[in-house]
VEXSEKOL-614476 format. One record per residue: z, y, x of N, C-alpha, C in turn. Coordinates in steps of 0.05 Angstrom, whole numbers, padded with zeros to 5 digits, always signed. Atoms other than C-alpha are relative to their C-alpha. Layout:
BEGIN
ZYXZYXZYX/...
END
This chain:
BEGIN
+00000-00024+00017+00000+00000+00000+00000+00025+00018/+00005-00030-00019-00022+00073+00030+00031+00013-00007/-00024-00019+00009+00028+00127+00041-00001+00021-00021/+00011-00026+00029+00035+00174-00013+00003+00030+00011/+00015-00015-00008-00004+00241+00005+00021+00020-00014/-00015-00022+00018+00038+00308-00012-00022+00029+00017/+00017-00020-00007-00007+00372-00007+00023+00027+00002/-00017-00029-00002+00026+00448+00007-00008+00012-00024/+00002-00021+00019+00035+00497-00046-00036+00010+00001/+00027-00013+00000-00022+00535-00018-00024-00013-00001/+00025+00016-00003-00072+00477-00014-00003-00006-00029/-00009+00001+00026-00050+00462-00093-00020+00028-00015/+00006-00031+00012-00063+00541-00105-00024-00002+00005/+00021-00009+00000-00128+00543-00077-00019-00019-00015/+00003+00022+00008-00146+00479-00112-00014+00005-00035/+00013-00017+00028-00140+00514-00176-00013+00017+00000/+00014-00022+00012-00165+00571-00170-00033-00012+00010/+00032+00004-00002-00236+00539-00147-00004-00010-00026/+00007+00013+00022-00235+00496-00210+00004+00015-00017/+00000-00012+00023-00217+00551-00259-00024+00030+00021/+00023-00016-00005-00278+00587-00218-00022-00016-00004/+00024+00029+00005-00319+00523-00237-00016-00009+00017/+00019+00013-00022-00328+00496-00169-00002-00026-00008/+00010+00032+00014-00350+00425-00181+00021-00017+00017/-00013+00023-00004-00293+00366-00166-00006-00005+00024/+00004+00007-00033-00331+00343-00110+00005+00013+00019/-00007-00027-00019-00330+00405-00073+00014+00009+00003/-00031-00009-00006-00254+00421-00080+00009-00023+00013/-00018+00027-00019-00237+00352-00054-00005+00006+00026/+00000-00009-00015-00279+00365+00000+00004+00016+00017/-00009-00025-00008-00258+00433+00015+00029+00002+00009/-00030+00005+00004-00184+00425+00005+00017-00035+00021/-00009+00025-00022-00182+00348+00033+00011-00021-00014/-00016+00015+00029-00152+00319-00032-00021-00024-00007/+00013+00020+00005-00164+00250-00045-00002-00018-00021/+00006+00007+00036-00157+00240-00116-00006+00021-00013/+00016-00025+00017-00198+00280-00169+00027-00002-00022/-00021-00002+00028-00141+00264-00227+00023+00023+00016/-00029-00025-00003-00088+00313-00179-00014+00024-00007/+00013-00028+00000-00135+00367-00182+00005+00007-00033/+00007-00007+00032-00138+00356-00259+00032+00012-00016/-00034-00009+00005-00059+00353-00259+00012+00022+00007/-00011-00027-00021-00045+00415-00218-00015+00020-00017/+00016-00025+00016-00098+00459-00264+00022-00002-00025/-00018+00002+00036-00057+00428-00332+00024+00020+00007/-00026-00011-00004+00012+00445-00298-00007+00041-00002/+00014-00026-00007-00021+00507-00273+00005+00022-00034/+00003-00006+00022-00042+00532-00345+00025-00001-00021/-00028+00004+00014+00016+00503-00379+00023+00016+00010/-00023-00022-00009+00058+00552-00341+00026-00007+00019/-00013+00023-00017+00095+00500-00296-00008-00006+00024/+00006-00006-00036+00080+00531-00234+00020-00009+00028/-00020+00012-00010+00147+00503-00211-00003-00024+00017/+00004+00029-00003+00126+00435-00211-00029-00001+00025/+00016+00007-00023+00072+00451-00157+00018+00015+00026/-00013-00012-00038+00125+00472-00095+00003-00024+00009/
END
């Protein structure tokens, strides 16, 4: 079993804001380094939902 991956605030932050600029999935992973598309999807919800907490 892999280790489990923890990203920085700021790699999180910039994460969103490409995807609520409608960079395309592929291109934030690659950009950022993130190796699951479902965190990106979780970190926009939180994001929006106002549970900015939950990404430090």
């Amino acid at each position: 079993m892999g280790k489990k991956q923890t990203y920085s605030y700021e790699t999180k932050m910039k994460a969103i804001e490409m995807k609520l600029a409608n960079v395309p999935v592929n291109e934030i992973m690659k950009v950022c380094e993130i190796k699951n598309n479902t965190q990106i999807y979780q970190w926009v919800k939180w994001y929006q939902e106002g549970e900015v907490h939950r990404l430090q």
